[in-house]
VEXDREN-2710 file (C-alpha; in Angstrom, 1 decimal):
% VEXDREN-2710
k/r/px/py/pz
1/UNK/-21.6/11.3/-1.4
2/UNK/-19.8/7.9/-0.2
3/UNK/-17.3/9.6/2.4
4/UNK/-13.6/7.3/3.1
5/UNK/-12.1/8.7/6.2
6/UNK/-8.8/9.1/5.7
7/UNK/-7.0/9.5/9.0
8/UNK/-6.2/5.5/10.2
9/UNK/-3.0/5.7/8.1
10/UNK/0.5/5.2/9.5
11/UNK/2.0/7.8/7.8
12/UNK/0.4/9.9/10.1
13/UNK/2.6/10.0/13.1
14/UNK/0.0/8.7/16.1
15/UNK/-1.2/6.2/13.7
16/UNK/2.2/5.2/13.4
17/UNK/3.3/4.7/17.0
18/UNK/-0.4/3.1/18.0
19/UNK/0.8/0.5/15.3
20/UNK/4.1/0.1/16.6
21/UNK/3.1/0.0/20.1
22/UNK/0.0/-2.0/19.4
23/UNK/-2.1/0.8/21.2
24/UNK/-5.8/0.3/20.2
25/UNK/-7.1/3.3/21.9
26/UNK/-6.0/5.5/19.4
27/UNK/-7.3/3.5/16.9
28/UNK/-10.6/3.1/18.1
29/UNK/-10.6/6.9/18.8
30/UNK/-9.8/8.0/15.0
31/UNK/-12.6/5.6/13.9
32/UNK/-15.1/6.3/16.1
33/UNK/-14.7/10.2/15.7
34/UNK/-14.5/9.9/11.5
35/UNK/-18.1/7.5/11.7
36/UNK/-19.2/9.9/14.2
37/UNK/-18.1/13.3/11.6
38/UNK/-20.0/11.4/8.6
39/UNK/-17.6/8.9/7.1
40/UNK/-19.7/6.3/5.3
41/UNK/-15.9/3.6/5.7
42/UNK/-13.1/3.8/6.7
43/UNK/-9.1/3.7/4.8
44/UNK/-6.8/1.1/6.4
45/UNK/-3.0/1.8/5.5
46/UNK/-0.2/0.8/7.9
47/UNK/2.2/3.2/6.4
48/UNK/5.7/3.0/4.8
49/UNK/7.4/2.8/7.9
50/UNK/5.8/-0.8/9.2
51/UNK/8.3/-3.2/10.0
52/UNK/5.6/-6.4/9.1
53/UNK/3.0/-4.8/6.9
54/UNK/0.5/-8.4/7.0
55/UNK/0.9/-8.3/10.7
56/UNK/0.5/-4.5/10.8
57/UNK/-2.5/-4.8/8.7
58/UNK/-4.3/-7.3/10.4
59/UNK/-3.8/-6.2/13.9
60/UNK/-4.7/-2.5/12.4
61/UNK/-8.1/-4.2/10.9
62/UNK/-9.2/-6.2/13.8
63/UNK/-8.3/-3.2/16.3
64/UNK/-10.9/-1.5/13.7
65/UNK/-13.3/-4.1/13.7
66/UNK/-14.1/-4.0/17.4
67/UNK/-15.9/-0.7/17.2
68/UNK/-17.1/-0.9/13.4
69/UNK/-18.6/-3.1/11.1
70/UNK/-18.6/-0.2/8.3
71/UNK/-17.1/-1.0/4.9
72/UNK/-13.3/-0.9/4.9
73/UNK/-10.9/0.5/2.3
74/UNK/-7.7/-1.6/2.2
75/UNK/-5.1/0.6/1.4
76/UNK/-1.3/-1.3/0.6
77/UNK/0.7/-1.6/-2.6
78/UNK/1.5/-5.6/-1.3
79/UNK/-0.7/-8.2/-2.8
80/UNK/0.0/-10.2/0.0
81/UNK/-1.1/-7.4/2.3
82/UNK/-4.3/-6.9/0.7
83/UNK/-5.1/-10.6/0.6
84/UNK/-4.9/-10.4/4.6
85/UNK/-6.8/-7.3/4.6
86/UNK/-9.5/-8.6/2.7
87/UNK/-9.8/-11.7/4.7
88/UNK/-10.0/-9.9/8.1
89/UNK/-12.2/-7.2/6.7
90/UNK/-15.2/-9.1/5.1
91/UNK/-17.2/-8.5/2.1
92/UNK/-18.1/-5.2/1.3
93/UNK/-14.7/-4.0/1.7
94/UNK/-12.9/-1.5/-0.4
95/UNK/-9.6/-2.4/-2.7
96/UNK/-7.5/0.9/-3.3
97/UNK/-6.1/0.5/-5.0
98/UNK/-5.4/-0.7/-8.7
99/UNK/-4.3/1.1/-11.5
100/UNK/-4.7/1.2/-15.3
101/UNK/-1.2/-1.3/-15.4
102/UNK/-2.7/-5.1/-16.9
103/UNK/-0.3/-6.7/-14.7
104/UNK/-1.8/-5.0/-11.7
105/UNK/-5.4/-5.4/-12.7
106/UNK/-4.9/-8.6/-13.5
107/UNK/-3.7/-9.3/-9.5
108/UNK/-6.7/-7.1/-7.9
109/UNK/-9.6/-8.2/-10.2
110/UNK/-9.7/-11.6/-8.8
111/UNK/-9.5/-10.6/-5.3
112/UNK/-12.1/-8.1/-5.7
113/UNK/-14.5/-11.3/-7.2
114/UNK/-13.1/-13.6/-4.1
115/UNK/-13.9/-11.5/-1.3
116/UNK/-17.0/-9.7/-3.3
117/UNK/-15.3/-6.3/-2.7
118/UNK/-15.3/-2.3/-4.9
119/UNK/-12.2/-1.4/-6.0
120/UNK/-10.5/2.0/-6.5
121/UNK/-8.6/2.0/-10.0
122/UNK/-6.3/4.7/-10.8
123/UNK/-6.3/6.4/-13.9
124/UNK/-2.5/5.8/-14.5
125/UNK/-0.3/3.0/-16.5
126/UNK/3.8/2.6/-16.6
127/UNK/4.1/5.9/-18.2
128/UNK/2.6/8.1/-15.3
129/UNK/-0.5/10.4/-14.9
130/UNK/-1.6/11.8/-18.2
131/UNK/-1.7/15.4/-18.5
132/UNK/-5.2/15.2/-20.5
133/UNK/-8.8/13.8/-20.0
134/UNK/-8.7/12.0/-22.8
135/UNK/-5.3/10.0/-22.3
136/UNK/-7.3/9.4/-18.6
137/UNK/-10.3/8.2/-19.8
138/UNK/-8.3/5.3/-22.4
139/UNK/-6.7/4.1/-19.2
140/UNK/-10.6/4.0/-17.9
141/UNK/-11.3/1.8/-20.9
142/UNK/-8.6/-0.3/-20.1
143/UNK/-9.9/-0.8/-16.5
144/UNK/-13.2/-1.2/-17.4
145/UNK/-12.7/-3.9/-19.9
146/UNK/-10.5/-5.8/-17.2
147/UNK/-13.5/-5.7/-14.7
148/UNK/-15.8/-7.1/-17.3
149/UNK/-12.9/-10.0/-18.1
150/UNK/-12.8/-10.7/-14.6
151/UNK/-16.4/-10.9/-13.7
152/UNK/-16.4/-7.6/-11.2
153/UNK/-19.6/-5.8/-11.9
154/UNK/-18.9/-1.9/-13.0
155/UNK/-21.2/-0.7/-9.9
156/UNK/-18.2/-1.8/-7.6
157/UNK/-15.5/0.3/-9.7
158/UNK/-14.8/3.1/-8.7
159/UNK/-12.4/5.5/-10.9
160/UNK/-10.0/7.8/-9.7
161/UNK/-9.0/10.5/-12.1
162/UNK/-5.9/11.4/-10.0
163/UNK/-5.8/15.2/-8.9
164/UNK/-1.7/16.1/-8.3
165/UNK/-0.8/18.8/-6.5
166/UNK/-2.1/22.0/-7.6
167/UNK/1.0/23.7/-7.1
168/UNK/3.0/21.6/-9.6
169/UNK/0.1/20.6/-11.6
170/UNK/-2.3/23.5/-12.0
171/UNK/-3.2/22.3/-15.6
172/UNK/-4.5/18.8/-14.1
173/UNK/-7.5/20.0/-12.6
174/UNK/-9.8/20.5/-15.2
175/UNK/-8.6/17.3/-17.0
176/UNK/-9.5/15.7/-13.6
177/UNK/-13.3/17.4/-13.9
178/UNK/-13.7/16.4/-17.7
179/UNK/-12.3/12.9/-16.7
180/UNK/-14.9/12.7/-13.7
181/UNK/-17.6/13.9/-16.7
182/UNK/-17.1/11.4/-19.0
183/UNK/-16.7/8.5/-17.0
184/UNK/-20.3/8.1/-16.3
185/UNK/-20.8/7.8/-19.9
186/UNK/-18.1/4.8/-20.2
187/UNK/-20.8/2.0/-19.7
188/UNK/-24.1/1.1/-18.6
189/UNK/-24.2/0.5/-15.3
190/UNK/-21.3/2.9/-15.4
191/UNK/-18.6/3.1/-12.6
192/UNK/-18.3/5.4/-9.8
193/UNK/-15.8/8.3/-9.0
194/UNK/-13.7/8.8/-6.4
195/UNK/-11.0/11.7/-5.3
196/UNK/-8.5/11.2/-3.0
197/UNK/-9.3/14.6/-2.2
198/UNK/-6.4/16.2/0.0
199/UNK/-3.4/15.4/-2.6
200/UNK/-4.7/18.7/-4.3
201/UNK/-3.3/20.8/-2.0
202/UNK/-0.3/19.2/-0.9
203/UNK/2.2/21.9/-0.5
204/UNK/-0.3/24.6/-0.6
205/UNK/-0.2/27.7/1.9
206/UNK/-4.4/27.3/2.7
207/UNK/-4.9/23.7/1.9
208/UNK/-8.4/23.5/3.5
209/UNK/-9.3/26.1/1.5
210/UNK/-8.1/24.4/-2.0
211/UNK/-9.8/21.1/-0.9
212/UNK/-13.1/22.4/-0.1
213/UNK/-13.4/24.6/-3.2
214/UNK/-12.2/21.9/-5.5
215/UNK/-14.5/19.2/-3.9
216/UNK/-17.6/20.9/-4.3
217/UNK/-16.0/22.0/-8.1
218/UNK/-16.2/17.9/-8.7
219/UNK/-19.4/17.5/-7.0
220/UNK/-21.0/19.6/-9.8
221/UNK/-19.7/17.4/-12.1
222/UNK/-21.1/14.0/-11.1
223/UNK/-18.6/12.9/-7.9
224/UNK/-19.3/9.9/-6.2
225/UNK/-17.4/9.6/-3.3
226/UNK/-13.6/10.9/-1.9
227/UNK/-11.6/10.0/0.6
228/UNK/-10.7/12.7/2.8
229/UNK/-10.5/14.3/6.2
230/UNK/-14.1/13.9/7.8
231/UNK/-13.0/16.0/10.9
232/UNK/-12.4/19.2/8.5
233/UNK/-16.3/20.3/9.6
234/UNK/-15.8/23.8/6.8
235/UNK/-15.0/21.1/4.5
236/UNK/-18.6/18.8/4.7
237/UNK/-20.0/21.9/5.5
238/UNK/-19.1/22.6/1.9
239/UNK/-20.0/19.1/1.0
240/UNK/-23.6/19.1/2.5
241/UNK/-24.0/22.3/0.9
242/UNK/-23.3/21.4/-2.4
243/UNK/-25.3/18.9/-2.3
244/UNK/-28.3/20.3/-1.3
245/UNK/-28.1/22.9/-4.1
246/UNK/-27.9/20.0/-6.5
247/UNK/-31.3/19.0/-5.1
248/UNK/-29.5/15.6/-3.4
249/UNK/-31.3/16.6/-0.2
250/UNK/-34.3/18.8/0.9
251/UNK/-33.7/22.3/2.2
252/UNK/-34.6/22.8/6.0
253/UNK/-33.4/25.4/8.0
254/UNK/-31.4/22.8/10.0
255/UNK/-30.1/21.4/6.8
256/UNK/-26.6/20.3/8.5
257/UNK/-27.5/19.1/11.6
258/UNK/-30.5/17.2/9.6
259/UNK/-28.1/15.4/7.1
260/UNK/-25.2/14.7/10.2
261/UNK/-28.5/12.7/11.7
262/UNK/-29.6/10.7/8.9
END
């Protein structure tokens, strides 16, 4: 599985005060650890709070840069923003992300052809997060369709089926498992998935617990890749697991220290 560490985000409050303070240590630190865990790239997000989100992002990209050259996910609602990102980060770079919206598809799909980058689309429009699989995967249709107008091969989609809290939205989950399903049936070469995996258990009492179970859940079903916390070690533990018994690797005894090595 493609693995996005999540943890470079300035919502989280030492990202946020390396940013503000302009303290690459830190920042250097959280990559290094998050490669070093298993994370195939790396989420970029200065956070709500930045005073100067293109400055922000591009110091935060180039602090990044000096210890990586690992694929990038540029993570900002601000065309502008991911513009910069883009640039600083180089091709192969992540956009997350879009959403099912024309409007906002129409602003991402050429910048995913200009700097040759995947993008994340979100299966949501103007009227929110559909309750159903099927509602999710018309939205998928819609983003599809827009990456074959734009000239953005399929391979570099990846689509999110949106998992909400489980705690306010119990009866999303297995919509999000038929959506992840059916989506490799959409096309030919058919887009990836993706989870941003923690939002399931926001507010839960044993989050770790809810992320784990439900990541190896969508993992049965076909999941490509989730950003998430690569220094949970139960949870790639889980992960590795999974995937062995799905025959994605060969049993050794040593079968977690073997895939941390590869």
């Amino acid at each position: 599985m493609f693995i996005i560490g999540e943890k470079i985000n300035g919502m989280f409050k030492n990202v946020r005060e390396a940013v503000q303070t302009k303290n690459k240590s830190i920042i250097h630190e959280l990559a290094k650890k998050q490669l070093e865990a298993g994370a195939d790239a790396l989420d970029i997000n200065v956070g709500p709070a930045s005073a100067d989100p293109l400055k922000d992002m591009e110091w935060l990209i180039t602090t990044v840069r000096e210890v990586t050259d690992k694929p990038l996910a540029v993570d900002t609602t601000k065309l502008n923003v991911m513009e910069k990102g883009l640039q600083v980060a180089g091709p192969g770079s992540i956009i997350n992300s879009a959403s099912g919206q024309k409007e906002k598809l129409d602003a991402l799909l050429p910048l995913a052809k200009k700097y040759q980058s995947k993008i994340i689309a979100l299966t949501m429009n103007k009227a929110g997060v559909p309750a159903n699989a099927d509602s999710r995967m018309e939205i998928a249709a819609d983003i599809v369709a827009g990456c074959m107008e734009h000239g953005v091969p399929t391979e570099d989609l990846f689509i999110d089926a949106v998992i909400l809290p489980v705690n306010v939205a119990q009866d999303h989950a297995p919509a999000v498992i038929e959506t992840i399903k059916q989506s490799k049936l959409i096309c030919d070469p058919p887009p990836k998935t993706i989870l941003g995996l923690s939002n399931v258990s926001q507010g839960t009492l044993d989050r770790p617990l809810v992320d784990r179970t439900f990541l190896v859940m969508a993992l049965g079903v076909g999941l490509d890749a989730a950003i998430l916390n690569p220094l949970d070690k139960p949870l790639m533990d889980s992960m590795i697991t999974a995937e062995l018994l799905l025959g994605k690797n060969i049993y050794c005894d040593s079968y977690l220290d073997a895939y941390r090595k590869k």
